[in-house]
C-alpha positions as CSV (number, residue, x, y, z in Angstrom):
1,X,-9.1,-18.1,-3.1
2,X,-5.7,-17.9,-4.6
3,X,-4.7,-14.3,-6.8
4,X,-4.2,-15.3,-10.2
5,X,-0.8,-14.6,-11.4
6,X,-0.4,-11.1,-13.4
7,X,3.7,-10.8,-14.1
8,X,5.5,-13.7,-14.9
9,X,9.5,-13.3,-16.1
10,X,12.7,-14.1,-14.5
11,X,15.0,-13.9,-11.4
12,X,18.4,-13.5,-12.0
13,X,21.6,-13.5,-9.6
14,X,24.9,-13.4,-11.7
15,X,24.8,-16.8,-13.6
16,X,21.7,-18.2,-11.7
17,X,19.0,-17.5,-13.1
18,X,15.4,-19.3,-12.6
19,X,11.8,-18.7,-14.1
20,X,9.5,-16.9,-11.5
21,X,5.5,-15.9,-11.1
22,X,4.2,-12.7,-9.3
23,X,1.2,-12.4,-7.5
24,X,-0.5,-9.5,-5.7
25,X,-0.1,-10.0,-1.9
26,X,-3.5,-7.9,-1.1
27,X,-6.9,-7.9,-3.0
28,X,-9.5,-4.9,-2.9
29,X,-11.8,-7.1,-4.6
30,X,-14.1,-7.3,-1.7
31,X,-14.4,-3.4,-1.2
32,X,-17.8,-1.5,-1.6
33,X,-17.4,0.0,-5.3
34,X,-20.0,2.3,-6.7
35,X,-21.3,3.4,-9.8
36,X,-22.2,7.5,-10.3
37,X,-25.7,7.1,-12.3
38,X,-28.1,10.0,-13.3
39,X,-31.0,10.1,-10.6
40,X,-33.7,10.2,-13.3
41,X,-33.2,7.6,-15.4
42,X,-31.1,5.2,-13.5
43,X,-28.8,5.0,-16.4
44,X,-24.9,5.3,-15.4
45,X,-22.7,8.2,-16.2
46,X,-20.5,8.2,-18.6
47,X,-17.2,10.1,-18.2
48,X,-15.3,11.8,-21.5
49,X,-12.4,14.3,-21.8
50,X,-13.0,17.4,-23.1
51,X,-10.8,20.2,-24.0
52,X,-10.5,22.6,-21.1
53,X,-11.0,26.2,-23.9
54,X,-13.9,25.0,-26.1
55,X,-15.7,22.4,-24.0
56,X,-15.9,20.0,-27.0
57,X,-14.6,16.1,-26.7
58,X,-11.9,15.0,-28.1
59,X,-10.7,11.5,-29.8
60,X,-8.4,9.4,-28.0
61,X,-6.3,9.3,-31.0
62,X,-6.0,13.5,-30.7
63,X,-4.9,13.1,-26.2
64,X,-1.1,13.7,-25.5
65,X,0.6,13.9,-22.4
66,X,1.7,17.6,-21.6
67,X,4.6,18.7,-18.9
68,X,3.7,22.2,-17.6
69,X,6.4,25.5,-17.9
70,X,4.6,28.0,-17.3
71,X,0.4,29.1,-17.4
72,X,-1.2,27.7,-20.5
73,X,2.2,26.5,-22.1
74,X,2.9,22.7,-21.8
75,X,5.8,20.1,-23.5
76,X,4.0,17.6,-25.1
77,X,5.5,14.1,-25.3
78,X,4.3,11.0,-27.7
79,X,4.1,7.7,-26.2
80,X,6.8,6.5,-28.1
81,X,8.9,9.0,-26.5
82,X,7.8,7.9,-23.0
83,X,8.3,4.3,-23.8
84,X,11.4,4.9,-25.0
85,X,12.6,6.0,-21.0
86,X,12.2,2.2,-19.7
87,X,14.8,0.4,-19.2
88,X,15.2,-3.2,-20.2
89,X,13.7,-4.6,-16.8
90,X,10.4,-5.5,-18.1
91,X,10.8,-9.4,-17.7
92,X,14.1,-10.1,-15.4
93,X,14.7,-9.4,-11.9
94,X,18.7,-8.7,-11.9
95,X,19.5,-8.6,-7.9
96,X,23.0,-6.7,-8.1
97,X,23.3,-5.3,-4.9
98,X,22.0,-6.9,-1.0
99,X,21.4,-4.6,2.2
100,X,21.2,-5.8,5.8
101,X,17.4,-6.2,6.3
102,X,17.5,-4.1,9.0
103,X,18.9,-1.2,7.1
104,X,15.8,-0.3,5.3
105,X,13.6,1.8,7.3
106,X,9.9,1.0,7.1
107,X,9.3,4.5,5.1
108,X,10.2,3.0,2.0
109,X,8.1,-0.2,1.5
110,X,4.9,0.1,-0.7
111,X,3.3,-2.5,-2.1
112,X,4.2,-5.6,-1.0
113,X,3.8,-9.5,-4.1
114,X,4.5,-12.9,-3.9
115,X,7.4,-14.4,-5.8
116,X,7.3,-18.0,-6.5
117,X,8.9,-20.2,-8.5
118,X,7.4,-20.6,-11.9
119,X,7.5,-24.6,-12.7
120,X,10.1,-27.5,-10.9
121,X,13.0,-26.4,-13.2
122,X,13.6,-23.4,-11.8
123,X,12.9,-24.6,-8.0
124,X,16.3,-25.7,-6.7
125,X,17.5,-21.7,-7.9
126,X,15.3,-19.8,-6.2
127,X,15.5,-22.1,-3.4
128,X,19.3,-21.5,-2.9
129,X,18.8,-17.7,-3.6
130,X,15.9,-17.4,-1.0
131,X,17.9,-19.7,1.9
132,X,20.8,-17.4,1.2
133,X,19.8,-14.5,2.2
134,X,17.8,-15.7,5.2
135,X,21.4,-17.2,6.2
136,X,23.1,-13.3,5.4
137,X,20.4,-12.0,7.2
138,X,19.9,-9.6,3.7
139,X,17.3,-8.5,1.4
140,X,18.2,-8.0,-2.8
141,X,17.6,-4.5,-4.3
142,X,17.2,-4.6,-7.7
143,X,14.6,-2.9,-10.4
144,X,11.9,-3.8,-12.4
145,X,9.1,-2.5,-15.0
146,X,5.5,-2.5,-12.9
147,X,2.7,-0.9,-13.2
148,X,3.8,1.3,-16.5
149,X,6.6,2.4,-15.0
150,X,10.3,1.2,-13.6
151,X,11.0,0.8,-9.9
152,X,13.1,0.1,-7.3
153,X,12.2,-2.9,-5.1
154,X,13.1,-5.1,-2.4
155,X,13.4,-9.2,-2.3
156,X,12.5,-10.5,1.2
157,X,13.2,-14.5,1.7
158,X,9.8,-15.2,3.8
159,X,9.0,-19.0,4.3
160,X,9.4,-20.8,1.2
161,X,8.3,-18.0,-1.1
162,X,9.8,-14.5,-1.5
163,X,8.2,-11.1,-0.8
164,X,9.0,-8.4,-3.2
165,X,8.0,-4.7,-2.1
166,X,7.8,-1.9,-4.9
167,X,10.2,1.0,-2.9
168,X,9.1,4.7,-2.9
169,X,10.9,6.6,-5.0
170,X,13.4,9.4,-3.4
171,X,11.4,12.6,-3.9
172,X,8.5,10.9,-2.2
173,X,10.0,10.3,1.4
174,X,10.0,13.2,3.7
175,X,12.8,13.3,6.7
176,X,10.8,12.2,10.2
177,X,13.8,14.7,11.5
178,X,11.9,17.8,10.2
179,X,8.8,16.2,11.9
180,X,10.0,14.9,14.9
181,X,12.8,17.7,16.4
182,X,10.3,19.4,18.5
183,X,7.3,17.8,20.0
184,X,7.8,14.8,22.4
185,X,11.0,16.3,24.7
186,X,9.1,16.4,27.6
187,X,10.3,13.5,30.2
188,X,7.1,11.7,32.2
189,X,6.9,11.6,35.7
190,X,7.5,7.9,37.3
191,X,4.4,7.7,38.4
192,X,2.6,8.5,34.8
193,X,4.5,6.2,33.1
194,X,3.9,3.2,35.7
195,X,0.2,3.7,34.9
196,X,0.2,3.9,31.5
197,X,2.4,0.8,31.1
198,X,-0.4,-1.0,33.1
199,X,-3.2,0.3,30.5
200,X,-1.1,-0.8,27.9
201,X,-0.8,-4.3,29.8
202,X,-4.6,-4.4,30.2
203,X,-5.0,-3.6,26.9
204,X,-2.6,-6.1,25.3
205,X,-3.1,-9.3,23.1
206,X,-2.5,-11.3,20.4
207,X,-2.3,-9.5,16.6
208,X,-5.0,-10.7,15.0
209,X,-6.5,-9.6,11.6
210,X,-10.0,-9.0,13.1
211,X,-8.0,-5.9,14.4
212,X,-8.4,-4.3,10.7
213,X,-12.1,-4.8,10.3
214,X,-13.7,-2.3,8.0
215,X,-16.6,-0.4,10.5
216,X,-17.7,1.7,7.4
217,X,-17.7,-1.4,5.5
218,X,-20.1,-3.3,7.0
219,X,-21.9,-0.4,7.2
220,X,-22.7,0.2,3.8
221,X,-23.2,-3.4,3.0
222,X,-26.2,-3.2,5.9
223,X,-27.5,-0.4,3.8
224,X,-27.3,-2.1,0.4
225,X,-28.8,-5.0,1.6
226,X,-31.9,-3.3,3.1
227,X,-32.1,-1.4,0.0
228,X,-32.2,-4.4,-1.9
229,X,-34.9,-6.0,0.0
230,X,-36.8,-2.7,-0.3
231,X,-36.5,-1.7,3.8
232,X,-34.7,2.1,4.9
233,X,-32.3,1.1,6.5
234,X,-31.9,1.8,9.8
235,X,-30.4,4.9,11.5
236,X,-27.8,4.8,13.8
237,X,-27.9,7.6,16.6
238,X,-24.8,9.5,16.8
239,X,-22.0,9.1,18.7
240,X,-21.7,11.8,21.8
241,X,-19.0,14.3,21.3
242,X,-15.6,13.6,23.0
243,X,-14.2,15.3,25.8
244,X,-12.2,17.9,25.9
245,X,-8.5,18.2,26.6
246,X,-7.5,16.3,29.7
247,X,-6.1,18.4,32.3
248,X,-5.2,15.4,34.9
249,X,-3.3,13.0,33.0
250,X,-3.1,10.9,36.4
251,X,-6.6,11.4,36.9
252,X,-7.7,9.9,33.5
253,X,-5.5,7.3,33.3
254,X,-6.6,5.8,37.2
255,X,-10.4,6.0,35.6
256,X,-9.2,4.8,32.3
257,X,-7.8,1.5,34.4
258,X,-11.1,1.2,36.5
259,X,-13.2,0.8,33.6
260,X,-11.2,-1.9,32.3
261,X,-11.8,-3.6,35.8
């Protein structure tokens, strides 16, 4: 079933510009949500903020956003203030600047949408800004208000639509160098790495999405279901424990290859 459409505005390149719709390009719709209710009365919970000194609620009109200096002492903002920050990028996608696609590392994508032409009169635009960059081999960078707050993000060509990607900001990337210096050095033996590469053969096929199945998932909706029809459900035993460290990596992977015979 197709997403309904939750940003609609405009996509801009110098003195093109074309109407455009966004929608999201995952759903969690069909995720297990619950409810916390009281046991007794079956009655859900309700949540309310209350102040952290005297214990007692307080109004919606009377909560602030706070910035913490120091224990106890807090810079409060309005939300005037705060929407004062934003930048005018609420409704137009300005692309000012390209990058080769294969100059943005995989690190920074985030949450991927669908770009589409909103309506015929803007279709021949967006048409010749999408084939363009497929032809430059390029992706636009440009930003945009989402989600409360203004981001970075990225404008892949991809079929006859385009994908735009929210970016992480800076501060929330982390250098795989500092991760990656150490572990890893060590060079396999021949031998080893022959016999891996023929697991990994044995092991190989087609990407399919049945790959990212939900085991927990299913799980729970077994459970609800028996609930529902007034049957515990059934128990599962438990898994046995997994081996230890393995000593013999040639030794494990010749038995790991006979079991796949």
């Amino acid at each position: 079933m197709a997403q309904r459409t939750f940003w609609k505005g405009y996509l801009k390149l110098s003195l093109v510009t074309c109407p455009v719709a966004m929608l999201p390009a995952r759903s969690e719709s069909e995720k297990v949500r619950f409810h916390t209710l009281n046991r007794r009365t079956g009655n859900r919970i309700r949540s309310r903020f209350v102040d952290a000194v005297t214990g007692k609620p307080v109004a919606e009109a009377d909560e602030v956003k706070g910035y913490p200096r120091g224990d106890d002492d807090y810079v409060m903002l309005e939300d005037d203030e705060l929407d004062a920050v934003a930048l005018e990028s609420t409704r137009t996608i300005d692309i000012e600047v390209f990058a080769p696609r294969a100059s943005v590392g995989w690190i920074w994508y985030d949450t991927p949408h669908y770009l589409v032409p909103d309506g015929k009169i803007g279709d021949e635009a967006f048409s010749v800004i999408r084939e363009a960059m497929k032809a430059t081999k390029t992706v636009g960078i440009s930003r945009l208000v989402l989600y409360r707050r203004e981001r970075a993000v990225l404008l892949e060509p991809r079929d006859r639509g385009i994908v735009l990607w929210t970016l992480r900001y800076g501060d929330e990337v982390r250098d795989e160098a500092d991760y990656f210096a150490d572990p890893g050095q060590a060079k396999p033996e021949p031998d080893l790495r022959a016999l891996m590469e023929k697991l990994i053969r044995s092991r190989t096929k087609d990407w399919s999405p049945d790959l990212t199945q939900d085991p927990v998932q299913d799980e729970l909706l077994t459970i609800i279901k028996a609930r529902q029809k007034g049957r515990a459900p059934a128990r599962k035993a438990a898994r046995p424990a997994r081996e230890g460290n393995v000593v013999d990596i040639m030794d494990a992977l010749r038995r790991s290859l006979e079991a796949r015979k």
